[in-house]
RODO-2510 file (C-alpha; in nm, 4 decimals, decimal comma):
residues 339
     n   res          X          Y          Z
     1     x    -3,0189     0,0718     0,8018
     2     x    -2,8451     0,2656     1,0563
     3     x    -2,6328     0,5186     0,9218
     4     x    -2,3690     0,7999     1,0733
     5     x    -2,2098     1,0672     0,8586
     6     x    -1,8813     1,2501     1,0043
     7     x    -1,9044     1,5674     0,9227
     8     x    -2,1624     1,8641     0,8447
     9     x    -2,0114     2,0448     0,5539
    10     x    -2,2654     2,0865     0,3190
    11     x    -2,2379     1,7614     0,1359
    12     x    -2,2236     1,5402     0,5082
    13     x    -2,5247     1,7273     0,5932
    14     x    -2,6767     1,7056     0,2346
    15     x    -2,6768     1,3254     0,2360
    16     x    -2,7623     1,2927     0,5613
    17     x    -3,1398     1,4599     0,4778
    18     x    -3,1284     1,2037     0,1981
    19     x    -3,0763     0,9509     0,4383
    20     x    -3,2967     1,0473     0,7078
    21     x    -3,5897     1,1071     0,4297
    22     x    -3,5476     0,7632     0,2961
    23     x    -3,6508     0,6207     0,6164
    24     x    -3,3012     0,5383     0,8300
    25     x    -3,1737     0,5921     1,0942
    26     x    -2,9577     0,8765     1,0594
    27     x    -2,7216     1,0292     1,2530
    28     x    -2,4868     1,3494     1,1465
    29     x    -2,2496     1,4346     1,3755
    30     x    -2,0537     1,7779     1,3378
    31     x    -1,6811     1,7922     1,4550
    32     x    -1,7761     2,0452     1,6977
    33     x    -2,0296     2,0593     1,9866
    34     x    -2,1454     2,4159     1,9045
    35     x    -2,2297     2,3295     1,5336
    36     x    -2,4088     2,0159     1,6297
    37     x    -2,6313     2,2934     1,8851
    38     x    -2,6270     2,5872     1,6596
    39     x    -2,8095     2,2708     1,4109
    40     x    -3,0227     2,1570     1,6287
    41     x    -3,1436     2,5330     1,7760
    42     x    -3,1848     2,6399     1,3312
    43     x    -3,3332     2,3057     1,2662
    44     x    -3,0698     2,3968     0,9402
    45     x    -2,7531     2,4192     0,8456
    46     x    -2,6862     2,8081     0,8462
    47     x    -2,2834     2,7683     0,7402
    48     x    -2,3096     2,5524     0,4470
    49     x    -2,6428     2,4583     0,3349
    50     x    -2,8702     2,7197     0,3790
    51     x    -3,2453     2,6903     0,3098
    52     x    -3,3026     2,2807     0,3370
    53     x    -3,4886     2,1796     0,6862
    54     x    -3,3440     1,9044     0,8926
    55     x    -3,5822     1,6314     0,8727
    56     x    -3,7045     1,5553     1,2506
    57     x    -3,5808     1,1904     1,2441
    58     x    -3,2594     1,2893     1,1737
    59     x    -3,0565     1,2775     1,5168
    60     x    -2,7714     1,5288     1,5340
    61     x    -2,4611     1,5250     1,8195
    62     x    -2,0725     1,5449     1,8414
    63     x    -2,1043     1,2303     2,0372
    64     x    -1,9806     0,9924     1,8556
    65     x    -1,9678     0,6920     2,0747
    66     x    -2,3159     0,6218     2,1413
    67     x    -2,4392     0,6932     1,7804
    68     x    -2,1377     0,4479     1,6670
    69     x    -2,2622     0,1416     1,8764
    70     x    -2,5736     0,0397     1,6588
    71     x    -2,4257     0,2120     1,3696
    72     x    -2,3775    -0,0168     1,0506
    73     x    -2,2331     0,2226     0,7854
    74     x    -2,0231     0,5095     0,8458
    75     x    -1,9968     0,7693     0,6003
    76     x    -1,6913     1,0382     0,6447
    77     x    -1,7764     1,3785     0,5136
    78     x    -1,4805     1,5889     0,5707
    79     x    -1,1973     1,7740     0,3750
    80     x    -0,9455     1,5519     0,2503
    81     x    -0,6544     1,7297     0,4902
    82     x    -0,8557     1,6539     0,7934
    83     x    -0,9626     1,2851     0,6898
    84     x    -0,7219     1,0891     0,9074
    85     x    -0,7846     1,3153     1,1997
    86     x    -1,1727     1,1647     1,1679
    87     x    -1,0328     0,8493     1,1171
    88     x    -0,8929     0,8794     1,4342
    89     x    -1,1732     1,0321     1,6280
    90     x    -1,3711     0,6861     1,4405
    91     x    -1,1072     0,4621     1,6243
    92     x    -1,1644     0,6278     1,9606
    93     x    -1,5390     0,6394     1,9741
    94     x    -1,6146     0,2957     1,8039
    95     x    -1,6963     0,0290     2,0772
    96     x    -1,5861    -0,3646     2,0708
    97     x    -1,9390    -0,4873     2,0499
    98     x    -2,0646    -0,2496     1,6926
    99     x    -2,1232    -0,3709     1,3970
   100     x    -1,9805    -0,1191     1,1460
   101     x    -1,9818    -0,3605     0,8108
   102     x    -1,8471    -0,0432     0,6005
   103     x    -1,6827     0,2832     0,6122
   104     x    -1,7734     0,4791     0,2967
   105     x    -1,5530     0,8193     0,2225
   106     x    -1,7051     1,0594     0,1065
   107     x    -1,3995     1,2933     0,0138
   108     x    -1,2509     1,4163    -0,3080
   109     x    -0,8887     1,4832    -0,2678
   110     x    -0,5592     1,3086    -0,1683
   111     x    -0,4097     1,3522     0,1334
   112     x    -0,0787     1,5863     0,0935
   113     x     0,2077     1,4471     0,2313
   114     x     0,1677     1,0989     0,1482
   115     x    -0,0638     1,1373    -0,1419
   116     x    -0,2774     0,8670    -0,0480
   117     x    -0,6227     0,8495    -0,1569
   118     x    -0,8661     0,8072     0,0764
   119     x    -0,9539     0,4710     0,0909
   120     x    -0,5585     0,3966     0,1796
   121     x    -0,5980     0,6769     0,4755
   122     x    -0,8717     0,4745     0,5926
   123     x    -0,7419     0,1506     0,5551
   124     x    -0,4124     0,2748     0,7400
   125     x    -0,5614     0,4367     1,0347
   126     x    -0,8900     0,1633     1,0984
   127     x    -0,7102    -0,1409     1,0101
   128     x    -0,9885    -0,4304     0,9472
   129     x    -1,3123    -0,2193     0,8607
   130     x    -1,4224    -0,2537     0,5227
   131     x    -1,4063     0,0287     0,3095
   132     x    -1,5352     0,1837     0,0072
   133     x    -1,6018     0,5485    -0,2020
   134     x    -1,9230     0,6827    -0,2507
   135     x    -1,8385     0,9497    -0,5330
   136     x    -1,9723     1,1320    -0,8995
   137     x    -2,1975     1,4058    -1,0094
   138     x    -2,3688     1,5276    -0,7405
   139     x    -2,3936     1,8596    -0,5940
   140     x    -2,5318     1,8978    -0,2346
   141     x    -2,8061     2,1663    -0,2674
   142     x    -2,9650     1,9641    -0,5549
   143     x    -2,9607     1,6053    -0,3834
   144     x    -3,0759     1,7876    -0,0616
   145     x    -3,3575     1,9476    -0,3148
   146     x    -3,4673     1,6040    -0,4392
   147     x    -3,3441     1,6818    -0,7888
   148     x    -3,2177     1,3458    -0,9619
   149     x    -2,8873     1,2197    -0,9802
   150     x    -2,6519     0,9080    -0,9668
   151     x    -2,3371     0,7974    -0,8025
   152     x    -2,1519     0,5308    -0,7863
   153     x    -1,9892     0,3041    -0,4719
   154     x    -1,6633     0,1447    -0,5043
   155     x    -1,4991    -0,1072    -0,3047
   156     x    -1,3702    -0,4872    -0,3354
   157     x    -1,6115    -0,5842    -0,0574
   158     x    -1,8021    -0,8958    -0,0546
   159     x    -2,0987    -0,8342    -0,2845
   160     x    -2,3461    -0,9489    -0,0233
   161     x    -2,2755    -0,6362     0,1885
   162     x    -2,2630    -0,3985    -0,1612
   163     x    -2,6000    -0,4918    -0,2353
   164     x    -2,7527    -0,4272     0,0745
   165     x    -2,6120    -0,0955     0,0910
   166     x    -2,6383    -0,0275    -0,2355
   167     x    -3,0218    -0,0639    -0,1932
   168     x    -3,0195     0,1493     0,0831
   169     x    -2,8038     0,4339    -0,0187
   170     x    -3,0776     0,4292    -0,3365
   171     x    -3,3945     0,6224    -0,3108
   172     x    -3,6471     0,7897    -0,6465
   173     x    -3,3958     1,0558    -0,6737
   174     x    -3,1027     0,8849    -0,5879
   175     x    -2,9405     0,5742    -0,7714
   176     x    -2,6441     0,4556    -0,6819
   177     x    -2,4339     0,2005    -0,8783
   178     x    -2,1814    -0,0036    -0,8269
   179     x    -1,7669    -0,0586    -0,9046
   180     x    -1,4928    -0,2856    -0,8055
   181     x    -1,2385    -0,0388    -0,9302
   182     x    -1,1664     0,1379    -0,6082
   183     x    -0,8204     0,3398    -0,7703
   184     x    -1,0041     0,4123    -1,0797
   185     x    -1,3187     0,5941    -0,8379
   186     x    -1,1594     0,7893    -0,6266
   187     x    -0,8843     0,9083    -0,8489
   188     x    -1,1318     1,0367    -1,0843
   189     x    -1,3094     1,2080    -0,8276
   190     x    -1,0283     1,4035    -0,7011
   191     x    -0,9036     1,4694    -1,0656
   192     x    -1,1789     1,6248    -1,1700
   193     x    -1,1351     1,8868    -0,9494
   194     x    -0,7991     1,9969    -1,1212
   195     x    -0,9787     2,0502    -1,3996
   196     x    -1,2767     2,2271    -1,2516
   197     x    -1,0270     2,5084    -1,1312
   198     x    -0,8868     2,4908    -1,5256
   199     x    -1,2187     2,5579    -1,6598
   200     x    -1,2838     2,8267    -1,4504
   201     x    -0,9451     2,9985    -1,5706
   202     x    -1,0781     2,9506    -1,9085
   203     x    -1,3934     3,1483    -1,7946
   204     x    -1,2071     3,3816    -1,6078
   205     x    -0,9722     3,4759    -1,9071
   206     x    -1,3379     3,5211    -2,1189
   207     x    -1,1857     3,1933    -2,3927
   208     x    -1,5225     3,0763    -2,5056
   209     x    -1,6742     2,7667    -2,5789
   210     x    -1,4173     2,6317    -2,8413
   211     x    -1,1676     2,6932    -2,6131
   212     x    -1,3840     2,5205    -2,2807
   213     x    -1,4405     2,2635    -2,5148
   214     x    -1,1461     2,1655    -2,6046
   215     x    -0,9873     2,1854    -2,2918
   216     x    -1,2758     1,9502    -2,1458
   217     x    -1,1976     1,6598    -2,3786
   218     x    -0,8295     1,6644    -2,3401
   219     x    -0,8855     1,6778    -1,9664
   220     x    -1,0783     1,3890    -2,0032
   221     x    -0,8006     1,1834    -2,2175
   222     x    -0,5585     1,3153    -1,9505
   223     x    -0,7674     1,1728    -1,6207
   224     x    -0,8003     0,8390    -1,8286
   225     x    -0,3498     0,8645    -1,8301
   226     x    -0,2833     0,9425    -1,5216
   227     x    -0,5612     0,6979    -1,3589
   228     x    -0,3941     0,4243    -1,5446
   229     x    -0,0202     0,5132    -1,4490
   230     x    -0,1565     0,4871    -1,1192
   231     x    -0,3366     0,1665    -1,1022
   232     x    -0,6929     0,2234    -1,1888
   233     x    -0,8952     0,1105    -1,4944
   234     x    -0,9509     0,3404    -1,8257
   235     x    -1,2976     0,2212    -1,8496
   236     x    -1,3761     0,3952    -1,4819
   237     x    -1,3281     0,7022    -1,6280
   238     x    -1,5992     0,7122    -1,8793
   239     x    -1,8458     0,6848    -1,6168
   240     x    -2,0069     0,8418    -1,2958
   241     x    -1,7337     0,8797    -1,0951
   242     x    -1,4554     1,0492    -1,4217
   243     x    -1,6234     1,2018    -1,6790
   244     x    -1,9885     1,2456    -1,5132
   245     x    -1,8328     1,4169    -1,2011
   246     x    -1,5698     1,6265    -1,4476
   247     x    -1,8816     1,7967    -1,6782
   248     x    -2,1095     1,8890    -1,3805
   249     x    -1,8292     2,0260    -1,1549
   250     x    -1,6819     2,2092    -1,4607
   251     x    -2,0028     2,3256    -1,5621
   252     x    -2,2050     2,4103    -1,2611
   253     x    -2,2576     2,7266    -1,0984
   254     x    -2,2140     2,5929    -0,7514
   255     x    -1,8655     2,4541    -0,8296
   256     x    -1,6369     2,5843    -0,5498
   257     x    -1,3379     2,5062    -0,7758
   258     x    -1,4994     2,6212    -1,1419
   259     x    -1,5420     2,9294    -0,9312
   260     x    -1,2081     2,9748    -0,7674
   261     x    -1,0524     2,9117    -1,0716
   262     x    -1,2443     3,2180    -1,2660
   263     x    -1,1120     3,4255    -1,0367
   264     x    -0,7801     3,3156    -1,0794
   265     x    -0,8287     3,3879    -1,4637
   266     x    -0,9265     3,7107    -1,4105
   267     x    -0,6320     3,7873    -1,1844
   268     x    -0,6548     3,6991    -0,8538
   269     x    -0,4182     3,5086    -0,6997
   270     x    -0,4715     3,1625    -0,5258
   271     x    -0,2840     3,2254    -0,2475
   272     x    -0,5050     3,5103    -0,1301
   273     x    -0,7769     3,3265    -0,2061
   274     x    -0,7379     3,0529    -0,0032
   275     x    -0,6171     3,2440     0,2893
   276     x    -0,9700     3,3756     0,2596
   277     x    -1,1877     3,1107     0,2662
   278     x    -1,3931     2,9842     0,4952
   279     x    -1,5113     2,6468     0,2944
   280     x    -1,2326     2,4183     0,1216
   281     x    -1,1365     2,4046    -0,2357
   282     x    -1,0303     2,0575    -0,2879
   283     x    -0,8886     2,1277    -0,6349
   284     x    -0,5995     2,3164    -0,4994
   285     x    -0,4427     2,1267    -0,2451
   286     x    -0,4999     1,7731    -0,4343
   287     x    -0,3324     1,9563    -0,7654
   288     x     0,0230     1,9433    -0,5659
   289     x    -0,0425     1,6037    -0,4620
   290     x    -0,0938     1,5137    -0,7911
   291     x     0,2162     1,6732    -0,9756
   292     x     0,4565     1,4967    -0,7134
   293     x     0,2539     1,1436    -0,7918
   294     x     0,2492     1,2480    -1,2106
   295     x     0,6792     1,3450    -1,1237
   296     x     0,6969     1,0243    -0,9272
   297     x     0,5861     0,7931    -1,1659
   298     x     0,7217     0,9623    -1,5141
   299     x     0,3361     1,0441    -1,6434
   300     x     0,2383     1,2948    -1,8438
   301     x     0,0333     1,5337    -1,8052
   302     x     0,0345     1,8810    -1,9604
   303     x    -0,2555     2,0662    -1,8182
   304     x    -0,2094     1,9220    -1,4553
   305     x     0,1127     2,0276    -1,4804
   306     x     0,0192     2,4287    -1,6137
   307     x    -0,2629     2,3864    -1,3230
   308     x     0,0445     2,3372    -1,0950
   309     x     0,2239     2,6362    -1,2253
   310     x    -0,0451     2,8731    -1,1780
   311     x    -0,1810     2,7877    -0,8479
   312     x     0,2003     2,6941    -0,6847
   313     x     0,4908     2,9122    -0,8697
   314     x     0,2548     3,2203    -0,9901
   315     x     0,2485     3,1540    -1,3586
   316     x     0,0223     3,3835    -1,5841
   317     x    -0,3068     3,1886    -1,6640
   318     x    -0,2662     3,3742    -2,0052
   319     x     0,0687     3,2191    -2,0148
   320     x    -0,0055     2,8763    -1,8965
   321     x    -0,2867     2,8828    -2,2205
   322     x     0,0181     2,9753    -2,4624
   323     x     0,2423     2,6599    -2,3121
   324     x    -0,0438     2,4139    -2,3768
   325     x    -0,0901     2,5994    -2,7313
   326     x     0,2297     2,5735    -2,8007
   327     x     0,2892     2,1568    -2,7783
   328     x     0,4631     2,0058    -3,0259
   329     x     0,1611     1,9039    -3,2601
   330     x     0,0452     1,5794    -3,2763
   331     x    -0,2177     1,2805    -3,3619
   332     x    -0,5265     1,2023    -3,1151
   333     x    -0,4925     0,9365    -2,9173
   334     x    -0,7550     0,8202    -2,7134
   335     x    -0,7740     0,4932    -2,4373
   336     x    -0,9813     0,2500    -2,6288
   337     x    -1,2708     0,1681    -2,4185
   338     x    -1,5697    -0,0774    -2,5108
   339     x    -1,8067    -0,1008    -2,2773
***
């Protein structure tokens, strides 16, 4: 298949390789001119994915119109605050006569203002393309080092154009399954985040295990809440795109929001952090969206909530623990699910 991927983070550029190596025809195509030549002079990705060779067959350029004429799917690979801006640069560059059959987001975060997901940003900006999610456990440097994994592809497209890009998408180290539960997808995707950035404050603080533990499972239960208030299946959760994604970006080293979030717990503060960094922490931004959604729509959700606190009105990590701690007491109650 033909393939372009907006955006050379290290995740656009990540699945890209994967792309290229399984035999398409790939094209990744940076925002700006200079980081599509600084690519192409490296034959790497200096900035964000350091180490992995650019396959030859993979054609690189911030021209977007030619690439877009043959293209048939169109991955987005950008921050979730600069989605509809690529959106709109798709719009510009596509021509009458292509044959895009999907748009796929790759993105993990709602957009601020509106707190739209990004399927709805899509939708709202390229009117008639088909769209879907392309989301769960997987972290760039390990797909890009042929280490295996899974994800999973959401939309409510006709399954005759699923399958084929489904089978595509797949490779050896690479399978990709698929979900009609759009909401449910990308909700838990951008969740998870939240509660990487806990985590880390529970490293950060030094808690321990118990403590990790414990705050993993109710996390969990709490995704499965809020995705339901807001539309999407409790099943979804339970898989790739909820509880796979929420235990390897809690868990893993190379978790830009685990990480952030330790060094929140061991006293930094977020807003110097951010105003510091060069790549984007999804977690933080998409944690305000969330508390206005949770707010809007009378769920509950305790740890989003302390998340809030800390990152937004400079609440204590210590004393956001002693809140939760301090709940009134009360039974487990977990989503049925069988599956």
């Amino acid at each position: 298949m033909n393939f372009v991927v907006m955006g050379a983070g290290a995740w656009g550029t990540a699945f890209a390789v994967h792309l290229a190596r399984a035999g398409h025809h790939v094209t990744l195509s940076p925002r700006r001119a200079k980081h599509a030549a600084e690519l192409l002079s490296a034959k790497e990705n200096v900035d964000y994915l350091p180490g992995v060779s650019l396959p030859e067959n993979l054609h690189i350029t911030a021209d977007l119109r030619p690439s877009l004429r043959d293209a048939e799917v169109v991955l987005l690979a950008c921050p979730s605050q600069a989605l509809r801006e690529t959106c709109g640069r798709l719009l510009d560059n596509v021509t009458p006569q292509g044959g895009i059959s999907l748009v796929l987001s790759l993105v993990k975060g709602l957009e601020l203002r509106s707190h739209k997901r990004p399927s709805e940003v899509i939708a709202e900006v390229l009117p008639g393309f088909a769209v879907g999610s392309l989301t769960g456990p997987t972290n760039a440097e390990e797909v890009a080092g042929r280490l295996p994994a899974a994800m999973v592809m959401a939309s409510k497209q006709p399954e005759s154009i699923l399958r084929k890009v489904q089978a595509a998408l797949s490779s050896p180290m690479l399978r990709v399954y698929t979900s009609e539960d759009l909401v449910g997808a990308e909700l838990g995707g951008c969740l998870k985040n939240i509660y990487a950035i806990a985590a880390g404050c529970c490293d950060g603080l030094k808690l321990g295990d118990n403590a990790r533990a414990a705050l993993l499972t109710r996390a969990l239960s709490e995704m499965v809440r809020v995705g339901v208030g807001l539309g999407a299946l409790p099943e979804t959760f339970y898989g790739l795109s909820g509880f796979g994604d929420l235990v390897a970006t809690c868990h893993g080293s190379w978790s830009r929001n685990r990480k952030f979030g330790e060094r929140i717990g061991a006293g930094a503060r977020a807003v110097d952090l951010i105003a510091n960094r060069k790549t984007v922490v999804e977690g933080y931004m998409t944690t305000q969206s969330f508390a206005g959604l949770c707010a809007e729509n009378g769920i509950e959700a305790p740890i989003l909530q302390q998340m809030h606190a800390i990152l937004f009105e400079g609440k204590a990590p210590s004393a956001a623990l002693q809140s939760l701690m301090n709940r009134g007491l009360k039974s487990e109650t977990l989503t049925p699910f069988t599956g």
